[in-house]
mmCIF file of the N, C-alpha and C atoms, coordinates in Angstrom:
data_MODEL
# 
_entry.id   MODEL 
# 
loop_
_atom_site.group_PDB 
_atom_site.id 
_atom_site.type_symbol 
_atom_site.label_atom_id 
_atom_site.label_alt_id 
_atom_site.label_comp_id 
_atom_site.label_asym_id 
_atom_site.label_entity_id 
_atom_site.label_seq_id 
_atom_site.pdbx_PDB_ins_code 
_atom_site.Cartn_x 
_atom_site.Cartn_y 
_atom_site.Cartn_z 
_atom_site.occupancy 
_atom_site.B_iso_or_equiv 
_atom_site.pdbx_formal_charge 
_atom_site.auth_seq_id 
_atom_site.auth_comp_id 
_atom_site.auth_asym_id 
_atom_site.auth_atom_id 
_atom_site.pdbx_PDB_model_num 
ATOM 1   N N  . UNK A 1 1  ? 22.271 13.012  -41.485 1.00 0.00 ? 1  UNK A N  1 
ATOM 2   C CA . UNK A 1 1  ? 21.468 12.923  -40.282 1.00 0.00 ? 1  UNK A CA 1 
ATOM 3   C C  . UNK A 1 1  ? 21.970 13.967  -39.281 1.00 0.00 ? 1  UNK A C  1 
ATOM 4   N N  . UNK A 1 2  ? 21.262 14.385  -38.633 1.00 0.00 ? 2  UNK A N  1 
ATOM 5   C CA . UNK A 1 2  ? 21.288 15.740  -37.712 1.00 0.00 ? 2  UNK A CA 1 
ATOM 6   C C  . UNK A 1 2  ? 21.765 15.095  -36.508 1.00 0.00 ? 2  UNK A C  1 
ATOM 7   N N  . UNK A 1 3  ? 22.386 15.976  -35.620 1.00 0.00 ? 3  UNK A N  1 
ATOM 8   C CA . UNK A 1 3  ? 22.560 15.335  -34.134 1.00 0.00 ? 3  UNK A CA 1 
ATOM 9   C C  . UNK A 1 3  ? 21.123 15.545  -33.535 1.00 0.00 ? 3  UNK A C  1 
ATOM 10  N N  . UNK A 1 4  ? 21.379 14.307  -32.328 1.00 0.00 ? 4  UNK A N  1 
ATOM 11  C CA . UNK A 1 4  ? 20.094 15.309  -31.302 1.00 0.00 ? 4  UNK A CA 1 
ATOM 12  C C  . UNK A 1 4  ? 20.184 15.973  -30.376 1.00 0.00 ? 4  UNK A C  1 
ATOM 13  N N  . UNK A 1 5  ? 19.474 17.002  -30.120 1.00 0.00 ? 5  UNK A N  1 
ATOM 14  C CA . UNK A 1 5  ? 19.407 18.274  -29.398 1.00 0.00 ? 5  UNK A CA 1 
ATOM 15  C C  . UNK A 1 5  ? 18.903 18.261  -27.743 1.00 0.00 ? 5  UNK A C  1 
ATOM 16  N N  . UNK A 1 6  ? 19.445 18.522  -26.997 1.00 0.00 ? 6  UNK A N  1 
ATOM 17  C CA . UNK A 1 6  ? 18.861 18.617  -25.492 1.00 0.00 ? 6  UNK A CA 1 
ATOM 18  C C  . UNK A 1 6  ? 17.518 20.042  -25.956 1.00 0.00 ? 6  UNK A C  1 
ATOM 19  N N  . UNK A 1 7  ? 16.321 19.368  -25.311 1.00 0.00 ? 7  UNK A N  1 
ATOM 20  C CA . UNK A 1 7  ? 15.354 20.605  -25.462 1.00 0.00 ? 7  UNK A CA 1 
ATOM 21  C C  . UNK A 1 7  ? 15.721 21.739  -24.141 1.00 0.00 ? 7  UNK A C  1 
ATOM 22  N N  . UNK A 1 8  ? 15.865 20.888  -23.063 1.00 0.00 ? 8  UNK A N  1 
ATOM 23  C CA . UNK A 1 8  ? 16.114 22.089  -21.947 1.00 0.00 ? 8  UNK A CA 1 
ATOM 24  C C  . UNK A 1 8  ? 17.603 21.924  -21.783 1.00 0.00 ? 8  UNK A C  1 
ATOM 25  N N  . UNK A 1 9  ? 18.029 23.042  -21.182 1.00 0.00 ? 9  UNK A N  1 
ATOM 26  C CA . UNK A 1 9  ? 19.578 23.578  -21.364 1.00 0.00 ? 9  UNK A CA 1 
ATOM 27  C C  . UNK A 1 9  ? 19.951 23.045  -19.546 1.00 0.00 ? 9  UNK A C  1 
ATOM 28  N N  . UNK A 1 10 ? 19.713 21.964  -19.097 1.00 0.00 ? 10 UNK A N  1 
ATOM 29  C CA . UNK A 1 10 ? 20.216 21.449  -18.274 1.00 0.00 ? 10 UNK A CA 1 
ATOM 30  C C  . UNK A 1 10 ? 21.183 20.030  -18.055 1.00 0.00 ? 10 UNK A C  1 
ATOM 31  N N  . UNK A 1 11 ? 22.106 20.205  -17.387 1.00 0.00 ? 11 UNK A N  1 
ATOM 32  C CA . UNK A 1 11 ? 22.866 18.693  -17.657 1.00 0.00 ? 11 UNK A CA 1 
ATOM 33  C C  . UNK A 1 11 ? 23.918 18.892  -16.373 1.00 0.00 ? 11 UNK A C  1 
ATOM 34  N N  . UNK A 1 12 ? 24.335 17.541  -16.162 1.00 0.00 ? 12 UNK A N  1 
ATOM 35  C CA . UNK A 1 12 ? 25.178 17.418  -14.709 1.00 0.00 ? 12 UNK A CA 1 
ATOM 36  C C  . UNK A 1 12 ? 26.461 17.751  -14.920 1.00 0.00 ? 12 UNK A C  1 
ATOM 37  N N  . UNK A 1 13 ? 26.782 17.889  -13.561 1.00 0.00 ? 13 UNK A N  1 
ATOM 38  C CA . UNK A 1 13 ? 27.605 18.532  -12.837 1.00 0.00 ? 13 UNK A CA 1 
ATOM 39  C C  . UNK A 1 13 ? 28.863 17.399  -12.560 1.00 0.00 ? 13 UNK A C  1 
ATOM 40  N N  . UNK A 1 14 ? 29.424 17.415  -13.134 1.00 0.00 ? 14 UNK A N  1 
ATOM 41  C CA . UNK A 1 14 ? 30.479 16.120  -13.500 1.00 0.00 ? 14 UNK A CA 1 
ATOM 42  C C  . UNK A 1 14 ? 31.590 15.931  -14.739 1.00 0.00 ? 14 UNK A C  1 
ATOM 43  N N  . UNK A 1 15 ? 32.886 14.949  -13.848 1.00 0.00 ? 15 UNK A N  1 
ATOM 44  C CA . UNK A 1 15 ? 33.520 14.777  -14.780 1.00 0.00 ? 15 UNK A CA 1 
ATOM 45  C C  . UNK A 1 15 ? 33.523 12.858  -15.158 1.00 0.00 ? 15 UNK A C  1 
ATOM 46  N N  . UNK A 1 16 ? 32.334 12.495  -14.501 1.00 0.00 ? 16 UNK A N  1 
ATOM 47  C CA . UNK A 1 16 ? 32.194 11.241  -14.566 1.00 0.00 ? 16 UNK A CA 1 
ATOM 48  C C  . UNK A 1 16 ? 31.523 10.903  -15.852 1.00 0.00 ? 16 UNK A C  1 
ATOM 49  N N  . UNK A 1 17 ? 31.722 9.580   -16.719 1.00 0.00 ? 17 UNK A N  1 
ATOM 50  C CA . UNK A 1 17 ? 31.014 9.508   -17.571 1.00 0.00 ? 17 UNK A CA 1 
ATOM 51  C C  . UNK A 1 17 ? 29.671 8.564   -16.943 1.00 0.00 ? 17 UNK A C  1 
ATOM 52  N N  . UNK A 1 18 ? 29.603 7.841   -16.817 1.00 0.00 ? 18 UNK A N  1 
ATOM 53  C CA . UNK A 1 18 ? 28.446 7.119   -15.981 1.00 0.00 ? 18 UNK A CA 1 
ATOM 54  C C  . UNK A 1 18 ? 28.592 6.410   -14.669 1.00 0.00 ? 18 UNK A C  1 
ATOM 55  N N  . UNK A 1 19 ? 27.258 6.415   -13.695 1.00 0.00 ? 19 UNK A N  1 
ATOM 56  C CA . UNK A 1 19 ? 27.314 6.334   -12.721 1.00 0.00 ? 19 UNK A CA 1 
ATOM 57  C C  . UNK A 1 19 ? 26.291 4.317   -12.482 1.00 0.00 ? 19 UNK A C  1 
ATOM 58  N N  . UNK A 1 20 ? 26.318 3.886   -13.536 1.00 0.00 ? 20 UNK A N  1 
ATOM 59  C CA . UNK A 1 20 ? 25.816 2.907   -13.640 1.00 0.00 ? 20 UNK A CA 1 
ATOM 60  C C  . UNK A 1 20 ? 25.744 1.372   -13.356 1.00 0.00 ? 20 UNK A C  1 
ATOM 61  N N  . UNK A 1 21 ? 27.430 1.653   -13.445 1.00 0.00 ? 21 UNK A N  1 
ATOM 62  C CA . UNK A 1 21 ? 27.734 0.497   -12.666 1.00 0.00 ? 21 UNK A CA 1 
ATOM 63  C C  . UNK A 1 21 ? 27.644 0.504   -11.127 1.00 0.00 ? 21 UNK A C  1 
ATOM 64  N N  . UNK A 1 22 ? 27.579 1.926   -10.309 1.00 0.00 ? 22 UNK A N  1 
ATOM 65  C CA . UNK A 1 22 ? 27.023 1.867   -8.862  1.00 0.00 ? 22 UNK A CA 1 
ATOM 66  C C  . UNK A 1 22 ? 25.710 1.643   -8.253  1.00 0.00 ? 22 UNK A C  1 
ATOM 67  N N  . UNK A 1 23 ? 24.942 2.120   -9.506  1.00 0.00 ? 23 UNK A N  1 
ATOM 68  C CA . UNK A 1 23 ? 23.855 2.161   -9.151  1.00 0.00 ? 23 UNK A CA 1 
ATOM 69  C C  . UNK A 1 23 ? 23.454 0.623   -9.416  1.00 0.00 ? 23 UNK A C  1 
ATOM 70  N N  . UNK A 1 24 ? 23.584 -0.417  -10.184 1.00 0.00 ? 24 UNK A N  1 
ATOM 71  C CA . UNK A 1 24 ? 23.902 -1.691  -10.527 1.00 0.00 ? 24 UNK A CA 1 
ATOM 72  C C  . UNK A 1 24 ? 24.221 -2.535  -9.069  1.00 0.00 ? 24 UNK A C  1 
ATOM 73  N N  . UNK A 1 25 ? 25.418 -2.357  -9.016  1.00 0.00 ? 25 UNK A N  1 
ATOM 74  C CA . UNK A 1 25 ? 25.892 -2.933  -7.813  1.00 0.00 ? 25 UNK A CA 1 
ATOM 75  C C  . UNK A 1 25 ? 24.976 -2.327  -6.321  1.00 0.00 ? 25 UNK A C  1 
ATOM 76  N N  . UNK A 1 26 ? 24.708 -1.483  -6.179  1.00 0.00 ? 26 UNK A N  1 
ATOM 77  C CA . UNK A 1 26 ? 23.073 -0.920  -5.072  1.00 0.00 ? 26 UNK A CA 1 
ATOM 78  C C  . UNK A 1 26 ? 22.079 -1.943  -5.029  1.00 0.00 ? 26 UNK A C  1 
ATOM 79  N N  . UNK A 1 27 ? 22.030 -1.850  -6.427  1.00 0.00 ? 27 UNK A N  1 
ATOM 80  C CA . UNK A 1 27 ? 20.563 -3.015  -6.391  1.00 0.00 ? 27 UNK A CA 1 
ATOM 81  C C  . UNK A 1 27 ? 20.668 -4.469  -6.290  1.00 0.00 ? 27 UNK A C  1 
ATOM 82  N N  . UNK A 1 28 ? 21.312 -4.831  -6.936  1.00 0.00 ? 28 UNK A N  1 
ATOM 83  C CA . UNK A 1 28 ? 21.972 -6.412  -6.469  1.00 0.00 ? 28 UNK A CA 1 
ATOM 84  C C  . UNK A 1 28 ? 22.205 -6.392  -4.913  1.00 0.00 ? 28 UNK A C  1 
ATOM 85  N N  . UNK A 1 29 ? 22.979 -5.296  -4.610  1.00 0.00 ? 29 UNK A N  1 
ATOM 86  C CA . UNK A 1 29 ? 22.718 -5.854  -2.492  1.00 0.00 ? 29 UNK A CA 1 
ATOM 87  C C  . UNK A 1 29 ? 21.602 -5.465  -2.376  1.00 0.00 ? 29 UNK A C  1 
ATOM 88  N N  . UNK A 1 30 ? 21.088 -4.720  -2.794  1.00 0.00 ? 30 UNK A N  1 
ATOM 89  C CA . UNK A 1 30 ? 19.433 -4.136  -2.382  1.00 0.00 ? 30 UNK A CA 1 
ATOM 90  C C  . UNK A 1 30 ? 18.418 -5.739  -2.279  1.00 0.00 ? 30 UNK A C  1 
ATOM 91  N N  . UNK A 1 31 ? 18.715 -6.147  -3.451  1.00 0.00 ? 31 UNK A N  1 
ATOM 92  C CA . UNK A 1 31 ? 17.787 -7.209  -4.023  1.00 0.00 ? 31 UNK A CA 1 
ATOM 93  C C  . UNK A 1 31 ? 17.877 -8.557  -3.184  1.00 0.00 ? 31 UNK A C  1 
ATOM 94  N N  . UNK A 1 32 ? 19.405 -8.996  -3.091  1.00 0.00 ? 32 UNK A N  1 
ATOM 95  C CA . UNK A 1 32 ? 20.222 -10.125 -2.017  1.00 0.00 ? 32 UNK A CA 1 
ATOM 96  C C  . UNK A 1 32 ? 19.441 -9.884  -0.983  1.00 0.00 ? 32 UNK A C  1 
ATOM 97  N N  . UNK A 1 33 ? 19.454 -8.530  -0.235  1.00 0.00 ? 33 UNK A N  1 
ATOM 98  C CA . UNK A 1 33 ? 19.378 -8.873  0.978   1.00 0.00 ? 33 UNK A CA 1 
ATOM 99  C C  . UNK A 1 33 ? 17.909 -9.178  1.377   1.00 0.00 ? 33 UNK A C  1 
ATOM 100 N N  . UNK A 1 34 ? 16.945 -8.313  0.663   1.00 0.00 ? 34 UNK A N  1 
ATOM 101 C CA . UNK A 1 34 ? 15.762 -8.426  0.615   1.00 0.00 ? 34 UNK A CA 1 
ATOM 102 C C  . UNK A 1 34 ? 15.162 -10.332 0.496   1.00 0.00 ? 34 UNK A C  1 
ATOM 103 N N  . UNK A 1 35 ? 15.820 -10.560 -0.543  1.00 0.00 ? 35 UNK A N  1 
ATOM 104 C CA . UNK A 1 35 ? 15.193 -12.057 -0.660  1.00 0.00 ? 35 UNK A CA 1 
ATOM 105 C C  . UNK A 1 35 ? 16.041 -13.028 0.165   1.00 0.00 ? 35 UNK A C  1 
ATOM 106 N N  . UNK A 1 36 ? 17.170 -12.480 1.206   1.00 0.00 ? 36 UNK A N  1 
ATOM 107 C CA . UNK A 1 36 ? 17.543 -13.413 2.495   1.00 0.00 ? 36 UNK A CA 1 
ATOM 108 C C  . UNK A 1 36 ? 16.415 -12.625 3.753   1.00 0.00 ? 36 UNK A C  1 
ATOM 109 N N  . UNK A 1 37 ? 16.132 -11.790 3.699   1.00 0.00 ? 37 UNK A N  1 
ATOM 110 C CA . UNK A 1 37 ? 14.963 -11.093 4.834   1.00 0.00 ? 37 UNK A CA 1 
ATOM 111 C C  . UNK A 1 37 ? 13.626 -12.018 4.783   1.00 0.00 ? 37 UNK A C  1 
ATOM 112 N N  . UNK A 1 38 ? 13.348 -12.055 3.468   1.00 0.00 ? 38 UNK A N  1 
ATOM 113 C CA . UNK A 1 38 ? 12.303 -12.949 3.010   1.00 0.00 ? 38 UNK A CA 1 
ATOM 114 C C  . UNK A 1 38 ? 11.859 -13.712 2.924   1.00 0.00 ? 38 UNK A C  1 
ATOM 115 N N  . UNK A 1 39 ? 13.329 -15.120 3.078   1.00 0.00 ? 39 UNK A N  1 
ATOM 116 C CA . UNK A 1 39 ? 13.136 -16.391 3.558   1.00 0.00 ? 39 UNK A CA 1 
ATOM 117 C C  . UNK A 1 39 ? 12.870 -16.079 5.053   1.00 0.00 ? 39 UNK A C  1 
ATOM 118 N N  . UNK A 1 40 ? 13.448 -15.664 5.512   1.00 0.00 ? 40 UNK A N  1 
ATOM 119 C CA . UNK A 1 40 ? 13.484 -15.159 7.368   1.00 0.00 ? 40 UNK A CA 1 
ATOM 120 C C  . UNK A 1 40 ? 12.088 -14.826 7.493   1.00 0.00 ? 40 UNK A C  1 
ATOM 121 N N  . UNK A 1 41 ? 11.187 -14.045 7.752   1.00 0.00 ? 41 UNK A N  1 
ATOM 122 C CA . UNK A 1 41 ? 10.699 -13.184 7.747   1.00 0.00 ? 41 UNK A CA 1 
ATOM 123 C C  . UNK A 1 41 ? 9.234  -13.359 6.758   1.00 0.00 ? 41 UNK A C  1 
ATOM 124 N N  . UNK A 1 42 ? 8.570  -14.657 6.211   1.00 0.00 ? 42 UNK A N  1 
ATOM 125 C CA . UNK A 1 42 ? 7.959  -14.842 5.609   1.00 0.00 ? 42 UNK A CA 1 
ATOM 126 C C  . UNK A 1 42 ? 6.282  -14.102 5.539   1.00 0.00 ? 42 UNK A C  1 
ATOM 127 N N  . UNK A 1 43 ? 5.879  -14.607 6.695   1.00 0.00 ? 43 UNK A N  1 
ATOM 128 C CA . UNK A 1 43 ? 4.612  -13.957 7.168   1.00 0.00 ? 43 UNK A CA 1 
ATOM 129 C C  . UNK A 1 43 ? 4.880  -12.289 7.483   1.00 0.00 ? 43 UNK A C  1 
ATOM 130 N N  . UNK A 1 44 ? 5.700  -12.153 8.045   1.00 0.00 ? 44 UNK A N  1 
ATOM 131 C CA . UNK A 1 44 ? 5.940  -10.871 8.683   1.00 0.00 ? 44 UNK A CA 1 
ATOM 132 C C  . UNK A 1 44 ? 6.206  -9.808  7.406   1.00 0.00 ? 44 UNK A C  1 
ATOM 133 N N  . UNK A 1 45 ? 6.933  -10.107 6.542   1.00 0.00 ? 45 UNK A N  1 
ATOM 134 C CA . UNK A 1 45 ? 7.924  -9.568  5.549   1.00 0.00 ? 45 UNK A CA 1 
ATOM 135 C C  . UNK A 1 45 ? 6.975  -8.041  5.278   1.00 0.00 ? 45 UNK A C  1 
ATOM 136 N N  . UNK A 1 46 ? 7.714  -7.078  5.284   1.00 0.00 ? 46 UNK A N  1 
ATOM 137 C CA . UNK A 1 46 ? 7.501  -5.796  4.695   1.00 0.00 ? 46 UNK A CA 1 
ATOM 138 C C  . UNK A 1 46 ? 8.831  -5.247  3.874   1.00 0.00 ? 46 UNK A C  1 
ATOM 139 N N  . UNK A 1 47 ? 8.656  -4.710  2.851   1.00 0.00 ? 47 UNK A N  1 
ATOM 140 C CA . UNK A 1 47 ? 10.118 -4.552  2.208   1.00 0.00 ? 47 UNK A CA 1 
ATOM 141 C C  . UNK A 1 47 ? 10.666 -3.127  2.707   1.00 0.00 ? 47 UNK A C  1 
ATOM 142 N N  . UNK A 1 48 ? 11.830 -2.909  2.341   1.00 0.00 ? 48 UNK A N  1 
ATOM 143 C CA . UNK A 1 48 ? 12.568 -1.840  2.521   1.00 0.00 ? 48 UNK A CA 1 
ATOM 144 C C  . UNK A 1 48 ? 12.502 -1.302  1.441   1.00 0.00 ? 48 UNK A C  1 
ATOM 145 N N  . UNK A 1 49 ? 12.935 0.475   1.925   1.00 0.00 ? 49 UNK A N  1 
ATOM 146 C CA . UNK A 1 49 ? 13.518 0.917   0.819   1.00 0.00 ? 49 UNK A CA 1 
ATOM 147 C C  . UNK A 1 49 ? 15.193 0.673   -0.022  1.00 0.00 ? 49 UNK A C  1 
ATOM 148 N N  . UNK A 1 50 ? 15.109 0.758   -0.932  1.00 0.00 ? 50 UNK A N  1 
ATOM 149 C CA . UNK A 1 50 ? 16.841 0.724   -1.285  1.00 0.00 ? 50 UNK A CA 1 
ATOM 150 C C  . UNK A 1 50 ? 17.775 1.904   -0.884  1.00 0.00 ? 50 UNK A C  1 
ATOM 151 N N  . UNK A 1 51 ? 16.991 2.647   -0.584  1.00 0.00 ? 51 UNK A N  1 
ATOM 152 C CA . UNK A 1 51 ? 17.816 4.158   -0.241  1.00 0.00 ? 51 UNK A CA 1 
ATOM 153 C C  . UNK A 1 51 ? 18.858 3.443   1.357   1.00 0.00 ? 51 UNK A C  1 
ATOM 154 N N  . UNK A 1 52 ? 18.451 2.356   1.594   1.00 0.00 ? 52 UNK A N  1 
ATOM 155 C CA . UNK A 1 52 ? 18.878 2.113   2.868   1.00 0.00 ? 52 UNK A CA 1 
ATOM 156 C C  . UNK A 1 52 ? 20.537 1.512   2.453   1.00 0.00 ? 52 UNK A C  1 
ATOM 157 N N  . UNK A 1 53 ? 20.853 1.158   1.106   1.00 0.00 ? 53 UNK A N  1 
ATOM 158 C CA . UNK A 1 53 ? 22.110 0.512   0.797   1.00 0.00 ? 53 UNK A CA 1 
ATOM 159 C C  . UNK A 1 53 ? 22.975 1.455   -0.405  1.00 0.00 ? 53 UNK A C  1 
ATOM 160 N N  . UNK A 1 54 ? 22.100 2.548   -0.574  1.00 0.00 ? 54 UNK A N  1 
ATOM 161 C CA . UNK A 1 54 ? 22.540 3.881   -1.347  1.00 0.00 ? 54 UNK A CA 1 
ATOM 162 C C  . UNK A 1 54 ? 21.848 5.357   -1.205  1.00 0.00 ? 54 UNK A C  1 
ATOM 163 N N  . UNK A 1 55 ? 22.825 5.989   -1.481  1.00 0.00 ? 55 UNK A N  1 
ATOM 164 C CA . UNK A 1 55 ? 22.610 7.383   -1.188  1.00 0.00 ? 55 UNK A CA 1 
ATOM 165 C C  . UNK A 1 55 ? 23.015 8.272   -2.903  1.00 0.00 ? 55 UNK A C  1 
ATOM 166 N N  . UNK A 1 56 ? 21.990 8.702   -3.328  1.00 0.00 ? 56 UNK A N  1 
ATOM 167 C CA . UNK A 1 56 ? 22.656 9.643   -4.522  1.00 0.00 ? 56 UNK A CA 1 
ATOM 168 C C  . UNK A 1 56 ? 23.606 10.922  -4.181  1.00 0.00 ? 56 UNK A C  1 
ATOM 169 N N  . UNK A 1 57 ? 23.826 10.787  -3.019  1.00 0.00 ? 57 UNK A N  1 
ATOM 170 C CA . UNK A 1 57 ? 24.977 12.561  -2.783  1.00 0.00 ? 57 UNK A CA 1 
ATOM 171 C C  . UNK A 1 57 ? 26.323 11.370  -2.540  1.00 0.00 ? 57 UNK A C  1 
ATOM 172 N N  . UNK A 1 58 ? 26.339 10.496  -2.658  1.00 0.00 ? 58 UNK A N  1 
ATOM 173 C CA . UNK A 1 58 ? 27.678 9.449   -2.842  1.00 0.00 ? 58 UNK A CA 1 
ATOM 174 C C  . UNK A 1 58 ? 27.912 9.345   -3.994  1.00 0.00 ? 58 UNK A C  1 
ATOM 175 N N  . UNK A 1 59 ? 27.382 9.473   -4.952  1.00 0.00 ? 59 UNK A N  1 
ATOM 176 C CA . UNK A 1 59 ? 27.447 8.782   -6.530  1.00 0.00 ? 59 UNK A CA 1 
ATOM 177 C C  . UNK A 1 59 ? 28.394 10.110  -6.804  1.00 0.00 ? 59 UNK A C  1 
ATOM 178 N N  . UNK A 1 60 ? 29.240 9.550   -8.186  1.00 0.00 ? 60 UNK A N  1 
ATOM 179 C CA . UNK A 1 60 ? 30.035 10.799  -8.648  1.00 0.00 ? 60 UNK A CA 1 
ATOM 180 C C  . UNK A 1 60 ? 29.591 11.995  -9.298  1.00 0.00 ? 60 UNK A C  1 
ATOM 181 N N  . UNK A 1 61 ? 28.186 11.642  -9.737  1.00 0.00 ? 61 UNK A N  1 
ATOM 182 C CA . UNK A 1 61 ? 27.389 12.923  -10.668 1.00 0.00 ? 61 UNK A CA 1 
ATOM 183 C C  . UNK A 1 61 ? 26.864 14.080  -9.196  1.00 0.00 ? 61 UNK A C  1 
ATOM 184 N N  . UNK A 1 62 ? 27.120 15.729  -8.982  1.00 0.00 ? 62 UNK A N  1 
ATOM 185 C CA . UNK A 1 62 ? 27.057 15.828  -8.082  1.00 0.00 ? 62 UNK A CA 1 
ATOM 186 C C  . UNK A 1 62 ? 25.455 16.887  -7.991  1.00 0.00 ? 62 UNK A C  1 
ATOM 187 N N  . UNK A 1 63 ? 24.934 16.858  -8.943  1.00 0.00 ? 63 UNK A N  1 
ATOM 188 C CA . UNK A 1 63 ? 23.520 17.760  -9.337  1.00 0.00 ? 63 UNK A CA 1 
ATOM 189 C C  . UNK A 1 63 ? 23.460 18.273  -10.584 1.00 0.00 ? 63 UNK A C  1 
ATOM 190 N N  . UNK A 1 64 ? 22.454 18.716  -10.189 1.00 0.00 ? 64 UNK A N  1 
ATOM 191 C CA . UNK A 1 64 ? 22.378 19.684  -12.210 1.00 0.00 ? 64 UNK A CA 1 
ATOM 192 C C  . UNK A 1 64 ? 22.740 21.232  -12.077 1.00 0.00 ? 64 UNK A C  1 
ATOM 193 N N  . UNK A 1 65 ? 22.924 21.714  -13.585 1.00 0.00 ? 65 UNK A N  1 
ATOM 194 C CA . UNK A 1 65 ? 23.609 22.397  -13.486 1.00 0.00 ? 65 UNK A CA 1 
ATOM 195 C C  . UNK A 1 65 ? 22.543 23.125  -15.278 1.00 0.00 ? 65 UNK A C  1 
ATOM 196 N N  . UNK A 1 66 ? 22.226 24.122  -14.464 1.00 0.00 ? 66 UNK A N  1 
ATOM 197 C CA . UNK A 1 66 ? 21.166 25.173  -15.613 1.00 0.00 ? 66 UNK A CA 1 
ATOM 198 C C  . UNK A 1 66 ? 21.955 26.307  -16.556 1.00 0.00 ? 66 UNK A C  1 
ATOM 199 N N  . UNK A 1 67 ? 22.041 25.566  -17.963 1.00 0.00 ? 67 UNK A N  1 
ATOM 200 C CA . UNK A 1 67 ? 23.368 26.512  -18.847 1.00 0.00 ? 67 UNK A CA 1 
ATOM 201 C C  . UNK A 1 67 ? 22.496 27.822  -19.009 1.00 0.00 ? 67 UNK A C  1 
ATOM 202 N N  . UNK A 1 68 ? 21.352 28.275  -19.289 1.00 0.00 ? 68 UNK A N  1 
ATOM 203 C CA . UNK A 1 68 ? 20.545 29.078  -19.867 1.00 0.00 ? 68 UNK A CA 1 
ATOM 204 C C  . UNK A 1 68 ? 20.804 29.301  -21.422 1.00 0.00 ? 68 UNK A C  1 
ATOM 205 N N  . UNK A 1 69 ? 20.110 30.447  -21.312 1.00 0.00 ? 69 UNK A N  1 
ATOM 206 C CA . UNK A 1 69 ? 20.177 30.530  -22.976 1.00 0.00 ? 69 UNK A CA 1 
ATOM 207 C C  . UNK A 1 69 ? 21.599 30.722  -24.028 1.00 0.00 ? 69 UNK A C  1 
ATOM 208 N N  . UNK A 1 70 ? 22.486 31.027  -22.956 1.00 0.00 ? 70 UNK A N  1 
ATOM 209 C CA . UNK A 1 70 ? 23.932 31.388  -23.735 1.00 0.00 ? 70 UNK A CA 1 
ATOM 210 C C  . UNK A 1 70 ? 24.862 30.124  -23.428 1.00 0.00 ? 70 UNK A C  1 
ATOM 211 N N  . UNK A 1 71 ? 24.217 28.922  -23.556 1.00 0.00 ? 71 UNK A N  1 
ATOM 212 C CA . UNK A 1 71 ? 24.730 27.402  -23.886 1.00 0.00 ? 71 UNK A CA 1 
ATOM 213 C C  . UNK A 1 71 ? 25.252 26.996  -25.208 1.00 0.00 ? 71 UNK A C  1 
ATOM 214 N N  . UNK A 1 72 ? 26.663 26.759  -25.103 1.00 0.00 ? 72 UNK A N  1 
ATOM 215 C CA . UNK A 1 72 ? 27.557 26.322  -25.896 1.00 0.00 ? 72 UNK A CA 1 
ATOM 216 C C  . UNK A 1 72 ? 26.340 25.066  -27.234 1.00 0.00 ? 72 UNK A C  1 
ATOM 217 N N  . UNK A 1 73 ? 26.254 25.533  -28.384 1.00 0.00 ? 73 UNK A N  1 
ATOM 218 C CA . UNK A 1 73 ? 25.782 24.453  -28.945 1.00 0.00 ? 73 UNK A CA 1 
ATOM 219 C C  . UNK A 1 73 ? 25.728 23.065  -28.507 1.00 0.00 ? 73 UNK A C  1 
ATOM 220 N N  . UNK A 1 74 ? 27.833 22.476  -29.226 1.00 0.00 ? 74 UNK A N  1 
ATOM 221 C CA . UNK A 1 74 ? 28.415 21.665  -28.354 1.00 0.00 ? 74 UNK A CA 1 
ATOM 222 C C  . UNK A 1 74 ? 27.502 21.211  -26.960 1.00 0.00 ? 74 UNK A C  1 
ATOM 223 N N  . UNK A 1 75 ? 27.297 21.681  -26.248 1.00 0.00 ? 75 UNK A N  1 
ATOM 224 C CA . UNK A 1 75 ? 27.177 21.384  -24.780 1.00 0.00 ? 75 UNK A CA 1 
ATOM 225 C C  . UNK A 1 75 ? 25.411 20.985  -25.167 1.00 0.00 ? 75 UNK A C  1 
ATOM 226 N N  . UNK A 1 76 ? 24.422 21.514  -25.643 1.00 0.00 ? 76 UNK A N  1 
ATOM 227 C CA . UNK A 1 76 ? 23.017 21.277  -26.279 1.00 0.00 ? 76 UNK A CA 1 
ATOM 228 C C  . UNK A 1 76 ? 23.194 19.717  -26.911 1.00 0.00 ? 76 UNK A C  1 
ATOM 229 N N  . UNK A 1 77 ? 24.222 19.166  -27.324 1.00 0.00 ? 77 UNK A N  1 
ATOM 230 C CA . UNK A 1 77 ? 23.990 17.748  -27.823 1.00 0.00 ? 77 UNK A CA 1 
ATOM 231 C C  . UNK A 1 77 ? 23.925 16.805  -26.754 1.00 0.00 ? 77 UNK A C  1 
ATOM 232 N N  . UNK A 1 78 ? 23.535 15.455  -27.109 1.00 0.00 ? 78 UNK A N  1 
ATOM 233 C CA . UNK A 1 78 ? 23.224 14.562  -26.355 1.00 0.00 ? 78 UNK A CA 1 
ATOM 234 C C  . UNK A 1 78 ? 23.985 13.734  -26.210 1.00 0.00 ? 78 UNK A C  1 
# 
């Protein structure tokens, strides 16, 4: 069986392996607080965004990063 191949030669900018468990823990307060607003706030209720309890320029991945065509094989896997 073959590996699989990134089609475009882009990938992040990091020595983190995943950022998942933050983004996890975001949404659980995201979610909490929303459904304590909600009991409050019944008739009235409009939701928020989550951007309000996270920011992606906080997370450890810090952007992408464009290898072009002279990309390490290696670096083309997934």
């Amino acid at each position: 069986m073959s590996h699989s191949k990134r089609k475009t030669p882009i990938t992040a900018m990091t020595t983190a392996v995943s950022e998942a468990w933050k983004k996890a823990k975001w949404h659980r307060r995201h979610r909490r607080e929303e459904r304590a607003r909600l009991k409050v706030e019944a008739e009235g209720y409009v939701p928020r965004s989550h951007r309000e309890h996270s920011s992606p320029w906080t997370m450890e991945k810090d952007g992408k990063l464009y290898l072009g065509s002279e990309a390490d094989p290696k670096e083309m896997r997934k």
